[in-house]
SEGUGU-444088 format. One record per residue: y, x, z of N, C-alpha, C, O in turn; residue in one letter. Coordinates in steps of 0.02 Angstrom, whole numbers, plus 50000, padded with zeros to 5 digits. Layout:
N
YXZYXZYXZYXZA;...
//
This chain:
394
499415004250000500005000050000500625004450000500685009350037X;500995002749965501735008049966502245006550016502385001750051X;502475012250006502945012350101503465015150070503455017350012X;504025014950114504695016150108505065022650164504905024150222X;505325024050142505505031550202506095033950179506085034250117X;506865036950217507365039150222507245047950225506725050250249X;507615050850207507755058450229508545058650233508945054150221X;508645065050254509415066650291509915069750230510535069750230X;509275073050161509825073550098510015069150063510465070550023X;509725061850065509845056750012510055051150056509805051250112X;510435046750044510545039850053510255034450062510265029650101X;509795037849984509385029749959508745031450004508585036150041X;508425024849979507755026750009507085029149977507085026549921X;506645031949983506155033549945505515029349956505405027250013X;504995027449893504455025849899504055031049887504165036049853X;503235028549940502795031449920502105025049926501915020449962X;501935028449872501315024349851500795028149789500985032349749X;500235025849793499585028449782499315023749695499195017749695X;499285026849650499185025049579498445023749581498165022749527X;498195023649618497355022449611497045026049584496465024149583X;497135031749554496645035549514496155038349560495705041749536X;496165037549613495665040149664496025048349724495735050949771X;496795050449691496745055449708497245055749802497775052849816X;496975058649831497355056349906498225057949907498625056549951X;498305060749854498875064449856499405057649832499345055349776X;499835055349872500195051249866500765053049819500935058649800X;501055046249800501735050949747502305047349784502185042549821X;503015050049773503355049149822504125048949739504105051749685X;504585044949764505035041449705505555039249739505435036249791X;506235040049720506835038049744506905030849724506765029249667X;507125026049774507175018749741508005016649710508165011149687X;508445022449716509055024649705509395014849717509665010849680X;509205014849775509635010049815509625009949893509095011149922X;510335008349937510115008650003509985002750023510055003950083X;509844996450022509654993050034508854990750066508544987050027X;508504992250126507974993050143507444987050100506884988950083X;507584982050090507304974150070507094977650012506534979649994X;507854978049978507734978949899507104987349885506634987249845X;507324993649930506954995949920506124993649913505744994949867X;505994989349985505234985649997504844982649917504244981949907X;505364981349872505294976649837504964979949777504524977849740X;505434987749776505594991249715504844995949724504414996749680X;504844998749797504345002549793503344999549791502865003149801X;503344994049779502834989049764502704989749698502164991949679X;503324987349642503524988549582502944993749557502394993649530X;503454999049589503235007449564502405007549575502075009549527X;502075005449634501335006249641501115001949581500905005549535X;501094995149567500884991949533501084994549441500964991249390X;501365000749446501654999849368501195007249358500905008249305X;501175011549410500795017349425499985014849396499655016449346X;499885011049441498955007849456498855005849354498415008149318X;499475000549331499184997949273499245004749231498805004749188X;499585009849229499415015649168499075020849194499145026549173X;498685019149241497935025349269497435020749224497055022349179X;497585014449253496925010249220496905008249141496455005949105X;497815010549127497545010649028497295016548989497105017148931X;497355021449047497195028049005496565028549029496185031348990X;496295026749087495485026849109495165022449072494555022849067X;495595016549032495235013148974495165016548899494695017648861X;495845017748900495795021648829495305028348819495155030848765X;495085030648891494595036248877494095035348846493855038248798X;493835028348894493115027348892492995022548846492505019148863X;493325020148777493195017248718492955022448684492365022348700X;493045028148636492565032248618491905032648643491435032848604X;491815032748715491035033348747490905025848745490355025048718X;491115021248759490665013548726490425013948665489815013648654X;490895014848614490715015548558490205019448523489825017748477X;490265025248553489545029748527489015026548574488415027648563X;489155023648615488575021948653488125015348638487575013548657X;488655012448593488345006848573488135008948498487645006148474X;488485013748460488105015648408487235018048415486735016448382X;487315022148469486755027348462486105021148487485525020848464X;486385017048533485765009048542485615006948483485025005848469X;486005006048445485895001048382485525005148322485365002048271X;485345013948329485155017048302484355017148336483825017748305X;484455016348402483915018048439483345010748421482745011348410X;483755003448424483444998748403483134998548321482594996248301X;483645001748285483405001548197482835007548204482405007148160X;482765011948243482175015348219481515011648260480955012248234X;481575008148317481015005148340480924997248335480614993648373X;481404995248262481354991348213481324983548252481024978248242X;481814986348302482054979848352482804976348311482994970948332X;483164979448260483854978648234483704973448212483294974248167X;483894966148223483984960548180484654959948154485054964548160X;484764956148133485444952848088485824952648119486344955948118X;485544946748171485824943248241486144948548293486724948348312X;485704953048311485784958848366486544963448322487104963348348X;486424966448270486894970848243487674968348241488214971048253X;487424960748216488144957948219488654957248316489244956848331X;488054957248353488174955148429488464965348435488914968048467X;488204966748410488344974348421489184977948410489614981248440X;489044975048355489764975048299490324972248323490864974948316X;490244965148363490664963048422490864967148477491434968848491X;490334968448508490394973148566491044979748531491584980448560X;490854984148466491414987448472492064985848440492444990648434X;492284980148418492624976148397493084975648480493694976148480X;492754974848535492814972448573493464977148647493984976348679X;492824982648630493044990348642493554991648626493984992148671X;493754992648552494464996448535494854991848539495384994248558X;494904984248528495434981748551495414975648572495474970148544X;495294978248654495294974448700495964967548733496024964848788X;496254967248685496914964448696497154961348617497674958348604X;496684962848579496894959348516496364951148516495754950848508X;496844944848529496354939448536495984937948447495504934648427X;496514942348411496504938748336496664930448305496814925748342X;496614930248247496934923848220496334919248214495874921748181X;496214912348242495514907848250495744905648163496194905948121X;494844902848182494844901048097495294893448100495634892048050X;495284889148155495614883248157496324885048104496414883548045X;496774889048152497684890648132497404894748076497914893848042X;497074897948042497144900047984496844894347912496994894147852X;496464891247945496194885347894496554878647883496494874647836X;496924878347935497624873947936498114873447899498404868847871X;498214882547906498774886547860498564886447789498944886347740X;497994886647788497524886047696497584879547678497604879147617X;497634873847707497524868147695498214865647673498244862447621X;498844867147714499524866947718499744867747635500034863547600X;499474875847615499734879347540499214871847486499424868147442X;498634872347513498384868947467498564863147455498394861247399X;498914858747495499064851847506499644850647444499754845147418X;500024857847424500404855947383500424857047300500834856347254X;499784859047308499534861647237498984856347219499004854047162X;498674854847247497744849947247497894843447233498494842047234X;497454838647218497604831947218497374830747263497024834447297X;497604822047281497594820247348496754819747384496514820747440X;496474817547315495524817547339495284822647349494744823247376X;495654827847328495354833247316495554837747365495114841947377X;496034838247395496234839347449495904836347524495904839047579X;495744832347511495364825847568494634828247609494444827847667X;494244832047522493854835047530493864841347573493464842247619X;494464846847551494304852647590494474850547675494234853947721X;494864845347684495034844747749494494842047758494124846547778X;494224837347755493494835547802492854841547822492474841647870X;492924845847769492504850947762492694855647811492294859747834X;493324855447830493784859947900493494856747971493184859548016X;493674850247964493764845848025492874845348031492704840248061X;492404848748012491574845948013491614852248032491224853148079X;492024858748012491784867348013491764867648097491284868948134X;492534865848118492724865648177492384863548217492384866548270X;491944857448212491724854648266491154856748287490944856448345X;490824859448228490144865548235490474870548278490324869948338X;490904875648264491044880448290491254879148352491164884248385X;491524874448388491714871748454492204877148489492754876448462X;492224880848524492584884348548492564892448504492984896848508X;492184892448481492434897548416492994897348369493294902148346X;493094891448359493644888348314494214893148327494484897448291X;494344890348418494894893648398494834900548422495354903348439X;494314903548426494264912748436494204915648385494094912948330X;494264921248395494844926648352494114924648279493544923648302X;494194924248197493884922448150493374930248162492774929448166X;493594935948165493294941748161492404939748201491904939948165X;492384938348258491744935448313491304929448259490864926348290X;491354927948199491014923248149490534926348148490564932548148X;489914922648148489584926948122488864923148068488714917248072X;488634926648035488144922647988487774917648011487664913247969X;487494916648078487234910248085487734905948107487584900148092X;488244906348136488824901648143488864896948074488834890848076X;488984902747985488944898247941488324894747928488284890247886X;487794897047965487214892847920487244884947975487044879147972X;487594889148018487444880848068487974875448015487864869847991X;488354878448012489094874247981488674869647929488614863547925X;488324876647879487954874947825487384868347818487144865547768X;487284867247894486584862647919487064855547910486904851047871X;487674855347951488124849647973488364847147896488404841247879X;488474851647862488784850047795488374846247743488524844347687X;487884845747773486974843447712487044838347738487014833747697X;487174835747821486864830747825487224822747822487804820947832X;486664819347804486964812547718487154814847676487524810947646X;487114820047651487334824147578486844826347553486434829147588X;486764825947494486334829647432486844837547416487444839147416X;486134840947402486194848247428486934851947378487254856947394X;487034847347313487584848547270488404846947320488914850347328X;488244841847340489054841147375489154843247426489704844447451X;488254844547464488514849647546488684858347512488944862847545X;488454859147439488664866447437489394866447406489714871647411X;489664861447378490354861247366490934861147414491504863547410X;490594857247467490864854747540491024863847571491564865847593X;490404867847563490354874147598490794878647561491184882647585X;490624876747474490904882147455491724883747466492024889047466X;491904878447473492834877147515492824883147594493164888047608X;492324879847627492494886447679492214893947660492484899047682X;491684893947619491774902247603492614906847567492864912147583X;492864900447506493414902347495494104902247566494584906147566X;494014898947600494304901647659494284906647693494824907547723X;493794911247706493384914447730493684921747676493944927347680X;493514918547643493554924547585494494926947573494664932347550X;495004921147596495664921547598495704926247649496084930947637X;495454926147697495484929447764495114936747751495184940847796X;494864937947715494594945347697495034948147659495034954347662X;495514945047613495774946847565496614947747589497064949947553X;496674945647653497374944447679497134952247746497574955747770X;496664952947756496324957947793496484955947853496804960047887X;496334949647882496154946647947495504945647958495344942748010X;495084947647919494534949447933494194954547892494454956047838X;493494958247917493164963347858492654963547803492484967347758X;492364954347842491724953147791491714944947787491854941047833X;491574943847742491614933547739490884932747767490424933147726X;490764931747823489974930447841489694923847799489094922647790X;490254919647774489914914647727489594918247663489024916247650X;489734921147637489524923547589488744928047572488574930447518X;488374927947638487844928947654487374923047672486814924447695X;487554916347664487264913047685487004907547606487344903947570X;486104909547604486154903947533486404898147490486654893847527X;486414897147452486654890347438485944886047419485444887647387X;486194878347462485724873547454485294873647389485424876147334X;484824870647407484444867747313484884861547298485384859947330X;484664858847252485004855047205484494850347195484684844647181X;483964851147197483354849047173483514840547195483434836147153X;483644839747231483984829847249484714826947239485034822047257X;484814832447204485304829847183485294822747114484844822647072X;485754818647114485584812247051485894813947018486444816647030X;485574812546952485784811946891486234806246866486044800446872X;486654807246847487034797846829486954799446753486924804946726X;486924793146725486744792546669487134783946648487324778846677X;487074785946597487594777146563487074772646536486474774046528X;487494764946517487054759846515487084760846429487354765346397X;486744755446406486404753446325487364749946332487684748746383X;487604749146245487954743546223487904736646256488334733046283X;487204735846245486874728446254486974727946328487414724246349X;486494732346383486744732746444487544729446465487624724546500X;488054733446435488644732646459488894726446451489274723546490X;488594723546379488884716346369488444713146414488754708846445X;487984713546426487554707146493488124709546536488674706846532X;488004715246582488404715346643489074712846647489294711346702X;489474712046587490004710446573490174701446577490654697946595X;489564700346553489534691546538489134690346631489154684846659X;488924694646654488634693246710489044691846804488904689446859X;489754696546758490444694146802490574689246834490654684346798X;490654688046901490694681646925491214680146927491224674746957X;491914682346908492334680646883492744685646833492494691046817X;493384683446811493884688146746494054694246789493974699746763X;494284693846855494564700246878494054703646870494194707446823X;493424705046890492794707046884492704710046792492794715446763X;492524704446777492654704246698492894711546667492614716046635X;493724710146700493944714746658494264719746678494814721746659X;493784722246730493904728746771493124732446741493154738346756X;492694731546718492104730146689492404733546618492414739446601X;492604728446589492674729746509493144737646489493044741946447X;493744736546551494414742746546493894748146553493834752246508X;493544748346601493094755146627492624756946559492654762246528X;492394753846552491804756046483492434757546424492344763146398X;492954754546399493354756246337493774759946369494064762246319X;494024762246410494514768046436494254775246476494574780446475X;493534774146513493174780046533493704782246593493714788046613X;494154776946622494614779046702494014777746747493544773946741X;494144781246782493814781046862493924774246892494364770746867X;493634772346934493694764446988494554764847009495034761146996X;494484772447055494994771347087495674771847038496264770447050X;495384773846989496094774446938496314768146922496904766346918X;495834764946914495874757646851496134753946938496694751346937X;495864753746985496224747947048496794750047059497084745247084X;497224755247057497814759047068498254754947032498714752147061X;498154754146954498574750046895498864745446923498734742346974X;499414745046872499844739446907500404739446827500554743946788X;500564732946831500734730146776501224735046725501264735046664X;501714740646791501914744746740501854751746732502254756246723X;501104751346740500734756446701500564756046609500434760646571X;500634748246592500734746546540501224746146500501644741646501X;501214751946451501644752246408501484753846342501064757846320X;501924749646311501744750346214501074750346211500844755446184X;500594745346235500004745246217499554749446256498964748746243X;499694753346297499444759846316499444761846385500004760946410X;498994764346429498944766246504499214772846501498984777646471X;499664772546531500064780146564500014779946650500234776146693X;499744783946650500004786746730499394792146741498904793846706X;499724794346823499394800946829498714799146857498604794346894X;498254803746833497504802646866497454804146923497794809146932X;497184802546974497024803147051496674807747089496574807747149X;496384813747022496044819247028496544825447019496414831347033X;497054823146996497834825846946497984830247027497844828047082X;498254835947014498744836747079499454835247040499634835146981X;499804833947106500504829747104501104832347061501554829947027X;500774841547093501234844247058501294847646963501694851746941X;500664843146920500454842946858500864839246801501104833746817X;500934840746757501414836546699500914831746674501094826646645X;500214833446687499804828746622499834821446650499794820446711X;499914816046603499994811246612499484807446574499584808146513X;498814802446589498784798846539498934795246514499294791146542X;498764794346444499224789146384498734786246344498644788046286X;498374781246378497844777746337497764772146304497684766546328X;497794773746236497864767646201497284761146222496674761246224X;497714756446234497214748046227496644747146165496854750146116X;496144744546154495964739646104496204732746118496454731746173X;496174727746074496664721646080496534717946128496944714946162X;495744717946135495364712046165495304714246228494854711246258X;495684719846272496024721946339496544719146340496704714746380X;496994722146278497804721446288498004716046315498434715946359X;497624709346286497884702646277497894701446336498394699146362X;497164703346381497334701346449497794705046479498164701746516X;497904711546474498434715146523499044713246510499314711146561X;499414713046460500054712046459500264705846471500004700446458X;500974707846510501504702146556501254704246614501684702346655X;500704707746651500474705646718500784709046756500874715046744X;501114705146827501334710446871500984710846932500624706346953X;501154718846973501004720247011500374721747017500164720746960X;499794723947058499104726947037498654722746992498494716746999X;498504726046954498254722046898497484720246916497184716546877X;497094723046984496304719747002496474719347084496134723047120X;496894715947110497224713747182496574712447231496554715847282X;495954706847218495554705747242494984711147250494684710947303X;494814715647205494364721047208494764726247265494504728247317X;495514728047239495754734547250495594730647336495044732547358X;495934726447379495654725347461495194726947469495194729047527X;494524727747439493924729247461493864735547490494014739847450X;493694737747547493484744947556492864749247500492404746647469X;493034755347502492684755947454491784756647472491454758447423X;491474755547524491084755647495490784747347490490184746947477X;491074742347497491154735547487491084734847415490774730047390X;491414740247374491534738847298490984739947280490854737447226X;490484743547311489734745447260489234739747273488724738247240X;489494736647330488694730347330489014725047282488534721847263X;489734721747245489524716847209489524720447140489554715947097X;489504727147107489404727547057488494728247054488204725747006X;488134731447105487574731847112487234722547099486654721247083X;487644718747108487414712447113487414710447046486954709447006X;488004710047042488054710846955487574714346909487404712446853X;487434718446933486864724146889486154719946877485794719446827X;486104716346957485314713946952485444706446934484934702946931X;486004703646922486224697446893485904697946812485564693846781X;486174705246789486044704146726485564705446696485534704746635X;485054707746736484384712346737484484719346706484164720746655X;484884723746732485014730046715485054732346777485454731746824X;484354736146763483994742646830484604747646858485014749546816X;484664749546920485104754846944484844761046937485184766146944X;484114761046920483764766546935483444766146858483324760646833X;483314773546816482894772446757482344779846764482554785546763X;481894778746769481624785746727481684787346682481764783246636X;481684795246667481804798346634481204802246603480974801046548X;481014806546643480644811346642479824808946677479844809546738X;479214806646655478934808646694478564812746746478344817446712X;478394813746801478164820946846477924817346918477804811546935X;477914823046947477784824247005478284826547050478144831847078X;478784824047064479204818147058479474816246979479544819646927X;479564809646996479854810646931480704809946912481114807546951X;480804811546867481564814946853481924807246848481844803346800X;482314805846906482584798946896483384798646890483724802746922X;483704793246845484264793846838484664786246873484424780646878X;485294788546891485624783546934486084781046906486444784546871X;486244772246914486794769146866487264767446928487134767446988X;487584766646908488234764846945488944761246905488944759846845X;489424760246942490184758146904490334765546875490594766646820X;490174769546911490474776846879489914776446810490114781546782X;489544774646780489174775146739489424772146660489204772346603X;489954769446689490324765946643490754770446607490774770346546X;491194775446651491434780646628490924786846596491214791746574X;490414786746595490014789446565489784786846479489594790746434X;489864779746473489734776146438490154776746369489954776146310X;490924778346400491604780646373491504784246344491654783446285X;491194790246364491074797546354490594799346292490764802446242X;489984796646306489414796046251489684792846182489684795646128X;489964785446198490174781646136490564786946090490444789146034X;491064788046135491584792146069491454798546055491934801746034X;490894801546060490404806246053489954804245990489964807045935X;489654800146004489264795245943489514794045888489294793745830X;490234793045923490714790845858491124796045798491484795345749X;490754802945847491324808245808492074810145827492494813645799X;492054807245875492864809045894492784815745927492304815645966X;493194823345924492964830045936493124829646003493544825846026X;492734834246038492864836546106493484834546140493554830046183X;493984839046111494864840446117495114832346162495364831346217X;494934828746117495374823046090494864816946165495164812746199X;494154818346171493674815146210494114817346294494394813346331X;494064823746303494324828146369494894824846380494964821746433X;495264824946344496054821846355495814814146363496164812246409X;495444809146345495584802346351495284804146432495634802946481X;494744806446437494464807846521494704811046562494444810246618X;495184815146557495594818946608495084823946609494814821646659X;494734828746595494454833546589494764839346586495234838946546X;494704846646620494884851446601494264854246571494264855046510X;493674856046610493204860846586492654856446553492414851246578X;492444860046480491974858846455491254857146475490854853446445X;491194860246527490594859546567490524854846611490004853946642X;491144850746620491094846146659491034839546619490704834446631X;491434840946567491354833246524490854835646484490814830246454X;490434838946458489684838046425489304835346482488714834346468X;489494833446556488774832546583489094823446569488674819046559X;489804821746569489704814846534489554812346462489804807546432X;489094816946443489054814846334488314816146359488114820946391X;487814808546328487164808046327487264808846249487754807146215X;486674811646231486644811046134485954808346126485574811446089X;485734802146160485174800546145485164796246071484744797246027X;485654791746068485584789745972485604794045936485254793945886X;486034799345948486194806045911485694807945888485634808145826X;485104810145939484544814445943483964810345898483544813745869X;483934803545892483494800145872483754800145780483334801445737X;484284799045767484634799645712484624805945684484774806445625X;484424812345725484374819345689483654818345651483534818845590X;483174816545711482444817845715482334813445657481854815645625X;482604807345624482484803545575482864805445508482854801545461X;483264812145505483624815045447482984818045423482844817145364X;482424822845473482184826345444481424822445396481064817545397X;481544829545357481014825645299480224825345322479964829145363X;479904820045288479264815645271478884821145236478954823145178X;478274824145303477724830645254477044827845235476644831445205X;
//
């Protein structure tokens, strides 16, 4: 405990007090005030400021010796072939831990926040929707990791994430779901807040259950069409198969989206901050009904929650006797394809494919950027039957 003491050359008073390093030899310090209190106060100070820089330099020694000490274990475990994945990474912590003992680091929460923030103003709004749920599911796996320093991640942390992200998901949208946090992950390596994306070690799902969507026959569309239990129905039905918009696009409409014959507005996959606009011409036997109409042009559907909207087209489907489900392929399983309202926009796709209209001109009526995405909406099954019957009679 530090003490206070006068001599006959000085005024002020002096402290003495003991830095802890173990050594008996006290140190002794002018408090260059005469005030006895204030000295009491000052010479406390001095011990306590003594004690914390014995104990940062008795720390700073002995990080070199943790560190080799935890190397030469982790050498000692890899040759008696005890080193797992698991252990090396717990290792790797430990000297992470060592040299900087006072760095908490940046949690993946405030940095995936901050990713979400930039992205919010570039992405579309669905699309955006996605990486945040894929955050708000990461987090809740990681529980109090979240918010510790991102560096302490470690590969089974993502495979757990990876488990939460599958489940009610087919293995295609839990690896899309994931692949959003590896690119997070991977921002943070590249910003050098961290040294390795542990996602990036972790497989990606099979695919193998994933569905196929596939479009209806001509004939199909006109039953389902006549199978409408009413016009709003009708001709939310008919727009979708001759325009190839999405559900949520076509319930969005509203009377002045119609112009000169033609659907303009932005797609819902669009980010906000994009010029492309669509501009889709009518056929007549739409037009007639759309034009004059104000305000949302399918009012009774668009209230429905969405997944409310899939049981009366499903009803509709078996109204008209057109299967949701078709084989394809036979096997062991066999290769099955799925119909839906989105199947309609598929329907779009194939027709004017059939019809010869080029790629270019197909992409743009669908809002398409990549090729690879709108060939998986072009079936060429008349196509294919129409080749096979060009060739010649042996």
């Amino acid at each position: 405990m530090a003490t206070i003491y006068k001599t006959s050359r000085s005024k002020f008073y002096f402290a003495r007090f003991s830095d802890g390093s173990g050594s008996c030899k006290r140190i002794s310090k002018s408090t260059k005030t005469e005030s006895k209190r204030e000295a009491k106060v000052i010479a406390g100070r001095f011990e306590a400021d003594a004690r914390r820089e014995v104990a940062k330099t008795k720390a700073d020694s002995e990080i070199p010796a943790m560190i080799r000490r935890t190397v030469e274990l982790a050498a000692l475990e890899l040759q008696q072939d005890r080193l797992t994945l698991q252990r090396a990474e717990e290792l790797i912590r430990l000297m992470h831990a060592a040299a900087s003992p006072q760095d908490t680091g940046t949690s993946f929460r405030r940095f995936a926040r901050a990713w979400l923030d930039v992205k919010e103003k570039s992405t579309a709004p669905m699309t955006w929707w996605g990486y945040n749920r894929a955050v708000k599911i990461t987090c809740s796996v990681l529980g109090p990791k979240a918010e510790g320093a991102m560096r302490h991640l470690t590969i089974c942390d993502l495979e757990q994430v990876q488990a939460a992200l599958s489940e009610g998901r087919r293995g295609k949208t839990a690896n899309l779901y994931f692949g959003e946090i590896r690119r997070i992950l991977e921002s943070a390596v590249a910003k050098e807040i961290i040294t390795r994306n542990p996602a990036s070690f972790v497989k990606a799902l099979s695919t193998a259950d994933s569905k196929k969507r596939v479009e209806f026959t001509i004939d199909e569309v006109r039953r389902i069409i006549a199978a409408a239990p009413d016009t709003e129905w009708r001709e939310l039905i008919k727009l979708a198969a001759l325009t190839g918009l999405r559900q949520g696009d076509l319930l969005s409409l509203t009377g002045d989206n119609i112009v000169s014959g033609r659907i303009q507005r932005l797609p819902s996959k669009t980010s906000n901050s994009s010029s492309e606009v669509l501009n889709i011409p009518l056929v007549p036997e739409t037009l007639e009904w759309l034009e004059g109409r104000a305000g949302y042009l399918f009012p009774k559907i668009r209230a429905l929650e969405q997944p409310r909207r899939d049981k009366p087209f499903k009803e509709i489907m078996q109204a008209a006797g057109v299967a949701d489900k078709v084989v394809l392929a036979a096997g062991d399983p066999p290769v099955v394809g799925v119909r839906s309202f989105h199947s309609l926009r598929h329907c779009a796709g194939t027709w004017m494919a059939e019809a010869g209209v080029p790629e270019d001109v197909r992409m743009k009526i669908l809002g398409h950027k990549s090729g690879k995405v709108h060939g998986g909406y072009v079936h060429h099954d008349e196509a294919l039957v129409r080749a096979i019957a060009a060739l010649p009679k042996l």
